[in-house]
Backbone of each chain as nested JSON, in Angstrom:
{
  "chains": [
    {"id": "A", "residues": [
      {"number": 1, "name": "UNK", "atoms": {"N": [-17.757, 18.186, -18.591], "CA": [-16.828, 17.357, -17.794], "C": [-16.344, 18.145, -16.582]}},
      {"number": 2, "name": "UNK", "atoms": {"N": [-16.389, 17.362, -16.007], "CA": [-16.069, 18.252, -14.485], "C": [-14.648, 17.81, -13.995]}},
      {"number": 3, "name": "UNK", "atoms": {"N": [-13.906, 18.324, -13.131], "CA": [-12.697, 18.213, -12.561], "C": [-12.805, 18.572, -11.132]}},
      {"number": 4, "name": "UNK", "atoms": {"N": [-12.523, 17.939, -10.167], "CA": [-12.808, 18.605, -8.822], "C": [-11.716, 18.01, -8.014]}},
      {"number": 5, "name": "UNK", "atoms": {"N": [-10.561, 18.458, -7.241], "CA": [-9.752, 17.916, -6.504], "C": [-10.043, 18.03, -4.751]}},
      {"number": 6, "name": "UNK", "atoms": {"N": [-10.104, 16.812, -3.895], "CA": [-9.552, 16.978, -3.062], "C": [-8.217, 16.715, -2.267]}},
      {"number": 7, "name": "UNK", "atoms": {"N": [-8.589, 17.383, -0.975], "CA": [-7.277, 17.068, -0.478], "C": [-7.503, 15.75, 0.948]}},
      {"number": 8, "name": "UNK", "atoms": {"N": [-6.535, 14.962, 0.685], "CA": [-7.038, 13.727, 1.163], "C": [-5.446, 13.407, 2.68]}},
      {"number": 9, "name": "UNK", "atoms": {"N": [-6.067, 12.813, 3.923], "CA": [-5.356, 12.439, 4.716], "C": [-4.729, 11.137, 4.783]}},
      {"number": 10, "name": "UNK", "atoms": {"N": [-3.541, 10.609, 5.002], "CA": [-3.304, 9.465, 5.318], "C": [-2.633, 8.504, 4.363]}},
      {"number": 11, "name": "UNK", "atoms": {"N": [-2.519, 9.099, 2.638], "CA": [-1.631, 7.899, 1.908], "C": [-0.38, 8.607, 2.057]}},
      {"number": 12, "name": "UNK", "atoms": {"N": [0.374, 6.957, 2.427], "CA": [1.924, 7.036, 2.822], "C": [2.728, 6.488, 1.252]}},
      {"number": 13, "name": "UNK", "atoms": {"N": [1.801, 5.921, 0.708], "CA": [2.958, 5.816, -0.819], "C": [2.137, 4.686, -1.523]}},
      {"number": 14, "name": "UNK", "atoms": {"N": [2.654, 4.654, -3.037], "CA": [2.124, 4.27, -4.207], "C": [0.352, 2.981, -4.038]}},
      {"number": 15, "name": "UNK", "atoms": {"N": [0.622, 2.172, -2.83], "CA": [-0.265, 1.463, -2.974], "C": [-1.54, 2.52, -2.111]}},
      {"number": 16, "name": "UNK", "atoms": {"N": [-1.209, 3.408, -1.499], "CA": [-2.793, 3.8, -0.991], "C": [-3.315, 4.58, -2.168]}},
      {"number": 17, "name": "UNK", "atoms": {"N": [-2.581, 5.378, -2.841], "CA": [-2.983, 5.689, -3.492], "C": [-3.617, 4.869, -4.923]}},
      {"number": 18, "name": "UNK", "atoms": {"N": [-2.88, 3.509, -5.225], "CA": [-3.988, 3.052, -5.941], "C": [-5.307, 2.464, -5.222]}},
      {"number": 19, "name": "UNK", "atoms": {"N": [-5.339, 2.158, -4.035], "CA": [-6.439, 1.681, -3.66], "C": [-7.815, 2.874, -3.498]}},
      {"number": 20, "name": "UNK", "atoms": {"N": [-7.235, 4.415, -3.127], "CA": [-8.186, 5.441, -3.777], "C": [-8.535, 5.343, -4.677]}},
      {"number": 21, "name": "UNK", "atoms": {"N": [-7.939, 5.102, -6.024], "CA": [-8.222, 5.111, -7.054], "C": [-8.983, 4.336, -7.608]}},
      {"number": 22, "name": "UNK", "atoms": {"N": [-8.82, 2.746, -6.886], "CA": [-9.614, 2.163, -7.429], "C": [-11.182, 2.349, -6.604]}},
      {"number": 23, "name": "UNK", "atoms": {"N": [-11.104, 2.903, -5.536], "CA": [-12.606, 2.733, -4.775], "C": [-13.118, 3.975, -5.487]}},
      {"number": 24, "name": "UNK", "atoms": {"N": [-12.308, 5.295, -5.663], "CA": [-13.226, 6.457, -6.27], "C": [-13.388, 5.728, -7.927]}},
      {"number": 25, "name": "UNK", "atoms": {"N": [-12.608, 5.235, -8.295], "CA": [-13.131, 4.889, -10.08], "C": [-14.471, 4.398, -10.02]}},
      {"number": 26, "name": "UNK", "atoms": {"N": [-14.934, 3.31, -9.196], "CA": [-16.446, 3.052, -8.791], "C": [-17.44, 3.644, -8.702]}},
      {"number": 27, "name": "UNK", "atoms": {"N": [-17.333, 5.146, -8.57], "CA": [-18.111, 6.284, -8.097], "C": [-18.959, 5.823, -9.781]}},
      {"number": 28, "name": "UNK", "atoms": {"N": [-20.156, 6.171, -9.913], "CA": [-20.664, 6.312, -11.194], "C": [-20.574, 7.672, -10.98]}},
      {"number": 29, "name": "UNK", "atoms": {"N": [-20.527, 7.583, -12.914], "CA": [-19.818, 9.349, -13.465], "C": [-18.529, 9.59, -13.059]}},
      {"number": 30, "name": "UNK", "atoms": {"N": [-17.746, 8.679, -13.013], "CA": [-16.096, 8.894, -12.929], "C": [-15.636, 8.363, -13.916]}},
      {"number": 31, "name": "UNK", "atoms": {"N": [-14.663, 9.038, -14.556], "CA": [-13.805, 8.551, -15.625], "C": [-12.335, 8.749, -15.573]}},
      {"number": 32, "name": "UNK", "atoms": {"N": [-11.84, 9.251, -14.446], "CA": [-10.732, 9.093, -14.375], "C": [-10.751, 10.154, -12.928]}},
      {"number": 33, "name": "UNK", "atoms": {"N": [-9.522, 9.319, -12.202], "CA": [-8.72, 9.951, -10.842], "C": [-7.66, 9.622, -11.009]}},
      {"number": 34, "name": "UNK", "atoms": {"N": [-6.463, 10.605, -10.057], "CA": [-5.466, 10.786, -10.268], "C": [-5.036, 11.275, -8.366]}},
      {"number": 35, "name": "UNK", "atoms": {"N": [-4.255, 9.676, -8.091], "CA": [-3.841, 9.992, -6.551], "C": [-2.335, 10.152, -6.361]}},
      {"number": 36, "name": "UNK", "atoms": {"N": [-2.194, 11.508, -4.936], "CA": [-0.761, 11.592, -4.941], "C": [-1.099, 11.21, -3.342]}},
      {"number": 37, "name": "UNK", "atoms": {"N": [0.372, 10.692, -3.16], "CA": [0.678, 10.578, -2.115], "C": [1.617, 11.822, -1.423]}},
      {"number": 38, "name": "UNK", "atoms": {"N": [2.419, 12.341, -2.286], "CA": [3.003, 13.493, -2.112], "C": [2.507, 14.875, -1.479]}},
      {"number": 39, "name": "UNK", "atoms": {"N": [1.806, 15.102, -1.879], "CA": [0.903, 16.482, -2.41], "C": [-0.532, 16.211, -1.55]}},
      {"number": 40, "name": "UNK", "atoms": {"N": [-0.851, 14.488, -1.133], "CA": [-2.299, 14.449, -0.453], "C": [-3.701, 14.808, -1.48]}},
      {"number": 41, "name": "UNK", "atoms": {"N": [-3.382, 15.071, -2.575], "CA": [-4.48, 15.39, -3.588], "C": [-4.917, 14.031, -4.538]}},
      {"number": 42, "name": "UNK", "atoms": {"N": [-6.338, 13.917, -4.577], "CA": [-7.083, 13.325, -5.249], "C": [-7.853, 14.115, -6.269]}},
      {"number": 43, "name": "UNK", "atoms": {"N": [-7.471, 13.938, -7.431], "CA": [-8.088, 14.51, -8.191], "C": [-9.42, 13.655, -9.447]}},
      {"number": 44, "name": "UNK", "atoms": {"N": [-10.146, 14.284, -9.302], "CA": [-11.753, 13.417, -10.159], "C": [-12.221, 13.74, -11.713]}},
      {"number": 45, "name": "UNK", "atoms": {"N": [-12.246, 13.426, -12.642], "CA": [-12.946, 13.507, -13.561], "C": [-13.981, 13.125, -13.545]}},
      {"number": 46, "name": "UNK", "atoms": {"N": [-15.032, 13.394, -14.055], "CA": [-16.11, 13.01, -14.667], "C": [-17.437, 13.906, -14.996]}},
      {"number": 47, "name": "UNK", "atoms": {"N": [-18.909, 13.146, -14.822], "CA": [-19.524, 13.706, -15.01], "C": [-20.936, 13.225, -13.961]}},
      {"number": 48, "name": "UNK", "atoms": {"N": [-21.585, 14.471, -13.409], "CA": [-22.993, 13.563, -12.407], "C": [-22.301, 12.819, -11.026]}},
      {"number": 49, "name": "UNK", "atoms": {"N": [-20.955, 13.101, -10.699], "CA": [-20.695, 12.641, -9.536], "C": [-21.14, 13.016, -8.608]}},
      {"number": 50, "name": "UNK", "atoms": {"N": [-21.061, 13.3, -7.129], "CA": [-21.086, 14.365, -5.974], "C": [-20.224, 13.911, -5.154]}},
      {"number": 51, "name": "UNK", "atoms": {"N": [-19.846, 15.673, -4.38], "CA": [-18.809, 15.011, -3.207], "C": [-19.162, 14.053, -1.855]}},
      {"number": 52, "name": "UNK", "atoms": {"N": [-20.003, 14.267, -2.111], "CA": [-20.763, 13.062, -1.095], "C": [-20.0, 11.882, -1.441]}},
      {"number": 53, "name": "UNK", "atoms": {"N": [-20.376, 11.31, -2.789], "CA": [-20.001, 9.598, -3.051], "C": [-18.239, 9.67, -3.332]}},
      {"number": 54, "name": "UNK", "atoms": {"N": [-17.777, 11.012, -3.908], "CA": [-16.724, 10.744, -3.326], "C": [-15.648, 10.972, -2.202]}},
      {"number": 55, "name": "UNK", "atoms": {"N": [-16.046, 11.376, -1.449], "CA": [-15.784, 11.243, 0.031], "C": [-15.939, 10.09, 0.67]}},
      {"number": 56, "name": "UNK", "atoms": {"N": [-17.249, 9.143, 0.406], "CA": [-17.752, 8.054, 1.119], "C": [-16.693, 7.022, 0.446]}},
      {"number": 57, "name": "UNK", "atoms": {"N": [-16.168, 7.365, -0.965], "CA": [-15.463, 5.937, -1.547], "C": [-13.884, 6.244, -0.989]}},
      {"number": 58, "name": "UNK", "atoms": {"N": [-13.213, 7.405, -0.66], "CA": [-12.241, 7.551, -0.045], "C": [-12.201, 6.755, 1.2]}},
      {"number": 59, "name": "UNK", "atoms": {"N": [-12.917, 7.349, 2.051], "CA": [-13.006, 6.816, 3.809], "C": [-13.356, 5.331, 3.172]}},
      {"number": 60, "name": "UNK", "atoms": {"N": [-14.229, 4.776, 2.425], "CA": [-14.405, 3.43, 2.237], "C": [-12.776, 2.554, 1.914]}},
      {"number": 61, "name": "UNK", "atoms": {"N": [-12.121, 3.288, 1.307], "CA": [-10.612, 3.092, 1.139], "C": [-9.435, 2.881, 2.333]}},
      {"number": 62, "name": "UNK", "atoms": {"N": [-10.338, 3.971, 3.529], "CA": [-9.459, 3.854, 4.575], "C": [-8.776, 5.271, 4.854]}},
      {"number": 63, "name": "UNK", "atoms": {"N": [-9.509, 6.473, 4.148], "CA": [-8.618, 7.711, 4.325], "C": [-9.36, 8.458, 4.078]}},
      {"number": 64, "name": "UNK", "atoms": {"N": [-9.122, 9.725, 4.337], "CA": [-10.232, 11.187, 5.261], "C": [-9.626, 12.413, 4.376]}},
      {"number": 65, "name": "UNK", "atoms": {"N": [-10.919, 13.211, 3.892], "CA": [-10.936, 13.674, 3.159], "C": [-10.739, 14.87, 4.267]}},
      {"number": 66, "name": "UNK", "atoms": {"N": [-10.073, 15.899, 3.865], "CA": [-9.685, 17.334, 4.998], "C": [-10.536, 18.611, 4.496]}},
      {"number": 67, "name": "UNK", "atoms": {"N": [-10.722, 18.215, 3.606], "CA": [-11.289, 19.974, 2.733], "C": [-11.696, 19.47, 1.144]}}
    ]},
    {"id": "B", "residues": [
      {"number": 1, "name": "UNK", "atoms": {"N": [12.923, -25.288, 13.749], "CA": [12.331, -24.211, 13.062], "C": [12.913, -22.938, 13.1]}},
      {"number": 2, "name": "UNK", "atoms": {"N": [13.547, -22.83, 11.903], "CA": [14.075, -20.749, 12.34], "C": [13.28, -19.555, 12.225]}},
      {"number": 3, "name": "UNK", "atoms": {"N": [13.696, -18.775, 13.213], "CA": [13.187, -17.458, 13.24], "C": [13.968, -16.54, 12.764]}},
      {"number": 4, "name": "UNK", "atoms": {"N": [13.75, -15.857, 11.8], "CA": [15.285, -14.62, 11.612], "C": [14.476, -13.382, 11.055]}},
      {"number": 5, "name": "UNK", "atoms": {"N": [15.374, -12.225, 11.44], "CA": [14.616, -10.521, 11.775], "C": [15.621, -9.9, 10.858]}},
      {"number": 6, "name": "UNK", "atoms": {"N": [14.704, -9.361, 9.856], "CA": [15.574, -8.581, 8.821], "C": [15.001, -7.198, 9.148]}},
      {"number": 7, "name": "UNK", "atoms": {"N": [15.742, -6.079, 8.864], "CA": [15.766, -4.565, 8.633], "C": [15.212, -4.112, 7.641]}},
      {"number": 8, "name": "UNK", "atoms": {"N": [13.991, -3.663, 7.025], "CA": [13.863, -3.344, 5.692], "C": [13.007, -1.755, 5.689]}},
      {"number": 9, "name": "UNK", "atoms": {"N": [13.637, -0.928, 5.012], "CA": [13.863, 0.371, 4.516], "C": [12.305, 0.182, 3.586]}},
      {"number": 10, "name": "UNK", "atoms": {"N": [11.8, 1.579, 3.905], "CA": [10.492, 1.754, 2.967], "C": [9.243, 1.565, 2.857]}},
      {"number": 11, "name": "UNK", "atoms": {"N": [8.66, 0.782, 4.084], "CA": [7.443, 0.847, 4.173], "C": [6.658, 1.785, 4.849]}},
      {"number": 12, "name": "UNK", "atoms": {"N": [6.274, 1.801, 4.334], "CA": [5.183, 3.007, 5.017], "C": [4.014, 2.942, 5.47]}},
      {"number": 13, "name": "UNK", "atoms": {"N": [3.324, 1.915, 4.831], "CA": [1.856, 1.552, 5.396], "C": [1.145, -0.066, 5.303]}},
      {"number": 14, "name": "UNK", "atoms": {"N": [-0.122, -0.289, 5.865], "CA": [-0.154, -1.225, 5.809], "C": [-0.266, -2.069, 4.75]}},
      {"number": 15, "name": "UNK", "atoms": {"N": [-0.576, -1.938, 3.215], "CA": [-0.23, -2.028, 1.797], "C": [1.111, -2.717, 1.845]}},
      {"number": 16, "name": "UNK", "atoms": {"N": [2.25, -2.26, 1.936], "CA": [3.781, -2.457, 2.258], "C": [3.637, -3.577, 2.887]}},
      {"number": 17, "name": "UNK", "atoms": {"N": [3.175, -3.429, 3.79], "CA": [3.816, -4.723, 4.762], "C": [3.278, -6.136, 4.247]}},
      {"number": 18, "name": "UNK", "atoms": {"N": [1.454, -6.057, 3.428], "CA": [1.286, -7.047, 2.832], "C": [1.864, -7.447, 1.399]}},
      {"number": 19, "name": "UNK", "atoms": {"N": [2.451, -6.481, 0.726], "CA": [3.015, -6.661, -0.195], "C": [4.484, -7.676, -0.338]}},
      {"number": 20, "name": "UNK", "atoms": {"N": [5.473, -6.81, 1.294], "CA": [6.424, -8.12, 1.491], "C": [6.143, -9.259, 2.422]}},
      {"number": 21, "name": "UNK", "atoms": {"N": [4.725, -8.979, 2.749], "CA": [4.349, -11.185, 2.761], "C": [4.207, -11.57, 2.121]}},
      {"number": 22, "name": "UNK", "atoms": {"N": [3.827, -10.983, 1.471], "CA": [2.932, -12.408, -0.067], "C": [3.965, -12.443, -0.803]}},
      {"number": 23, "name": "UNK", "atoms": {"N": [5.232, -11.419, -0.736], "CA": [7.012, -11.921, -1.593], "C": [7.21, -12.955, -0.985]}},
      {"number": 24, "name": "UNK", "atoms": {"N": [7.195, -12.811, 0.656], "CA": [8.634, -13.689, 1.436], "C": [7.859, -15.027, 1.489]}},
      {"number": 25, "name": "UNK", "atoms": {"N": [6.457, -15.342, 1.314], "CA": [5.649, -15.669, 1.668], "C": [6.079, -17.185, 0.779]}},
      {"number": 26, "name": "UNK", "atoms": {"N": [6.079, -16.298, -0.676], "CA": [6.348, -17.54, -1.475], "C": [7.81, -18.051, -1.857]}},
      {"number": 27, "name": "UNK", "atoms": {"N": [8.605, -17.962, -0.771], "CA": [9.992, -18.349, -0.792], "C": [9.681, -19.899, 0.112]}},
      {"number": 28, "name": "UNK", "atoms": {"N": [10.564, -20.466, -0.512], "CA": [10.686, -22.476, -0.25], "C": [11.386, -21.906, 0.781]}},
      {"number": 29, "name": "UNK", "atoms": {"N": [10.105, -22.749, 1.931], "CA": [10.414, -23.345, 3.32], "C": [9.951, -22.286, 4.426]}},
      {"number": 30, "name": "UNK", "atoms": {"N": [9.517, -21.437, 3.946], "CA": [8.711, -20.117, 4.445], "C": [7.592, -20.565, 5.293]}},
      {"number": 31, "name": "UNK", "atoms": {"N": [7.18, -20.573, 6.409], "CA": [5.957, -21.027, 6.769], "C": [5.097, -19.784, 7.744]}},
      {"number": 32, "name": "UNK", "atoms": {"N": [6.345, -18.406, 7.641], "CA": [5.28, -17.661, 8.234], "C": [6.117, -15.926, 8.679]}},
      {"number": 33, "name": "UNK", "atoms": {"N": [5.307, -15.117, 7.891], "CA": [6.088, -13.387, 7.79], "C": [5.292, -12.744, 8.423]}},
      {"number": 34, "name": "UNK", "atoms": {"N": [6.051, -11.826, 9.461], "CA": [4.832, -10.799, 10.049], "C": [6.333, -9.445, 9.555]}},
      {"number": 35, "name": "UNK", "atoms": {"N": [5.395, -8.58, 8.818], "CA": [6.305, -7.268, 8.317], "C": [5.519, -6.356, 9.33]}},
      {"number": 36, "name": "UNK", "atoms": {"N": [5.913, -5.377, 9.85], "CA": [5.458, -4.363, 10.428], "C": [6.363, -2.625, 9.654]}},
      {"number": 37, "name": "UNK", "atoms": {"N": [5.803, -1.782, 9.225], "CA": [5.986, -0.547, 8.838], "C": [6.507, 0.484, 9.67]}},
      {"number": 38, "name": "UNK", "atoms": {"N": [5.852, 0.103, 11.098], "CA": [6.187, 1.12, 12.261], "C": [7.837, 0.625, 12.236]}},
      {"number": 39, "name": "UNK", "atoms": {"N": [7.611, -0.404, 12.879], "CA": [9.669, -0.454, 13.124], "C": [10.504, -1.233, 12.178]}},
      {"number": 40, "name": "UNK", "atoms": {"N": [9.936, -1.243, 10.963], "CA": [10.48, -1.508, 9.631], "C": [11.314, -2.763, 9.994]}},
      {"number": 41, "name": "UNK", "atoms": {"N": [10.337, -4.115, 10.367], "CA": [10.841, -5.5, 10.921], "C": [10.584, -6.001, 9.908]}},
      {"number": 42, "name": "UNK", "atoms": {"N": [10.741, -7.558, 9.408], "CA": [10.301, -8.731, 8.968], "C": [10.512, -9.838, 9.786]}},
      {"number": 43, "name": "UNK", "atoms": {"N": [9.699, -10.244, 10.419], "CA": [9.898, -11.371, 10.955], "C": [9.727, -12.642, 9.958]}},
      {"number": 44, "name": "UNK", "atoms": {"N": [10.859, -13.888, 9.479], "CA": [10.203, -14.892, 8.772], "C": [10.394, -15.974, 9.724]}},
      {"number": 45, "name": "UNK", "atoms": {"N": [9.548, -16.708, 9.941], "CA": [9.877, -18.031, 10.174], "C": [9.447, -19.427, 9.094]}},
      {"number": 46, "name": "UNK", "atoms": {"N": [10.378, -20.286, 9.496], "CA": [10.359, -21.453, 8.724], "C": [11.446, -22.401, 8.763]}},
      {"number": 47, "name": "UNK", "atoms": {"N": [11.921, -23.014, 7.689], "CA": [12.851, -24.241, 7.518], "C": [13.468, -24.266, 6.385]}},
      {"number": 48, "name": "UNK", "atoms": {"N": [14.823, -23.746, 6.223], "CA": [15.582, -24.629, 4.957], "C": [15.226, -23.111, 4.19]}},
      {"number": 49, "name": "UNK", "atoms": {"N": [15.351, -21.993, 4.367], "CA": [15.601, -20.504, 3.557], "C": [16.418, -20.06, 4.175]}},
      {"number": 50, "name": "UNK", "atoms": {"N": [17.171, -19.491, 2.929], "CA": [18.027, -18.564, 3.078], "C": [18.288, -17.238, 3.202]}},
      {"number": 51, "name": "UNK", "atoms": {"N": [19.282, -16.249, 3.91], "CA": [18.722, -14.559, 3.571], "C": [19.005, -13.937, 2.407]}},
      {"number": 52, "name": "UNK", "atoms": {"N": [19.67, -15.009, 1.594], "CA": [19.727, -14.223, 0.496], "C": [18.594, -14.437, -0.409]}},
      {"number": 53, "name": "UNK", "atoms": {"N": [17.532, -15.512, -0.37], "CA": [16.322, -15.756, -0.471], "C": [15.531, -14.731, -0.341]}},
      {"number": 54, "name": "UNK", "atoms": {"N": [15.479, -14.509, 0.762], "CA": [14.409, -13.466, 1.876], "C": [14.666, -11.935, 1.39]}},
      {"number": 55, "name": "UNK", "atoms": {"N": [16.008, -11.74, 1.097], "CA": [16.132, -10.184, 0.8], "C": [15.718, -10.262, -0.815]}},
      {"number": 56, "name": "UNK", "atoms": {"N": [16.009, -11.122, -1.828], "CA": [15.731, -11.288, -3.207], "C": [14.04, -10.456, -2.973]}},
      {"number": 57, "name": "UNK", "atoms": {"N": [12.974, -11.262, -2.573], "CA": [12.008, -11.38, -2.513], "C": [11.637, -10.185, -1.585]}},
      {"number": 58, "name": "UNK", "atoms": {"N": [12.308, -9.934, -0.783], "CA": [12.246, -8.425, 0.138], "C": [11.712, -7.175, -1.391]}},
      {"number": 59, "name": "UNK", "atoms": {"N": [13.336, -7.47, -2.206], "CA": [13.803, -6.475, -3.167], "C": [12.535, -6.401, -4.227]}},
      {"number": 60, "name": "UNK", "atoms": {"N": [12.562, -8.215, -4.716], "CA": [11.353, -8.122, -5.629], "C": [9.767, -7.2, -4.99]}},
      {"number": 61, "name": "UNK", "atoms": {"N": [10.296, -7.386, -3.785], "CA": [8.221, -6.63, -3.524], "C": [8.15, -4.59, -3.458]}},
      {"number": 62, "name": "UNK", "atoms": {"N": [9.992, -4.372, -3.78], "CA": [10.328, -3.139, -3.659], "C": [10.43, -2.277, -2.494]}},
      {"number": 63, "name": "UNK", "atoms": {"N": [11.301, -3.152, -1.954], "CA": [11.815, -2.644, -0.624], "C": [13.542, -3.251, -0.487]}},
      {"number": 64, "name": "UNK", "atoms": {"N": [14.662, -2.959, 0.835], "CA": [15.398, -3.091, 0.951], "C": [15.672, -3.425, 1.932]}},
      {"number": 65, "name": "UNK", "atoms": {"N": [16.697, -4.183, 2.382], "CA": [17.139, -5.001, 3.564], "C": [18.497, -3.624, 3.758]}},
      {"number": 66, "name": "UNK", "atoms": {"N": [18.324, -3.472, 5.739], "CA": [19.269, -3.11, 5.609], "C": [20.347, -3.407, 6.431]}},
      {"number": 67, "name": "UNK", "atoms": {"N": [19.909, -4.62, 6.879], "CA": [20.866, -5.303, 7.913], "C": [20.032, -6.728, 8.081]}}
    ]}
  ]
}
């Protein structure tokens, strides 16, 4: 099981961050994320993901991954 | 037809602002909300609502009127 956090630009409070959540949960091989708006961190569970698809499901969300 | 401009505390993004349309949205006699985040407006227009209507439904979408 893998864990990989990034750090993400642009959620201002509770709803961007579920809408990350719900576009990275889509990723196949995700089983769980965990978005702050606080802190700017997205964090990933799973397994067989890459940062590729999740980067692409962030910005698909509307927000930019920094590092 | 009235127009009336409430103050509301807490939005932050564009999430927010659709969240208190689709509140004020479904208040009797409502025929039309533009919320904006930048200068924390509500514009409602319509017929036959009240502000104590408008802020209920402000409150229910989790935000605050502050004038």
């Amino acid at each position: 099981m893998a864990v990989k956090n990034y750090q993400v630009e642009g959620m201002t409070c509770g709803h961007c961050e579920l809408s990350v959540q719900e576009e990275v949960g889509e990723v196949a091989g995700v089983s769980g994320v965990e978005a702050s708006h606080e802190t700017g961190t997205v964090t990933v569970t799973g397994e067989g993901f890459t940062d590729e698809q999740v980067t692409a499901a962030i910005e698909e969300a509307g927000y930019r991954v920094v590092e």
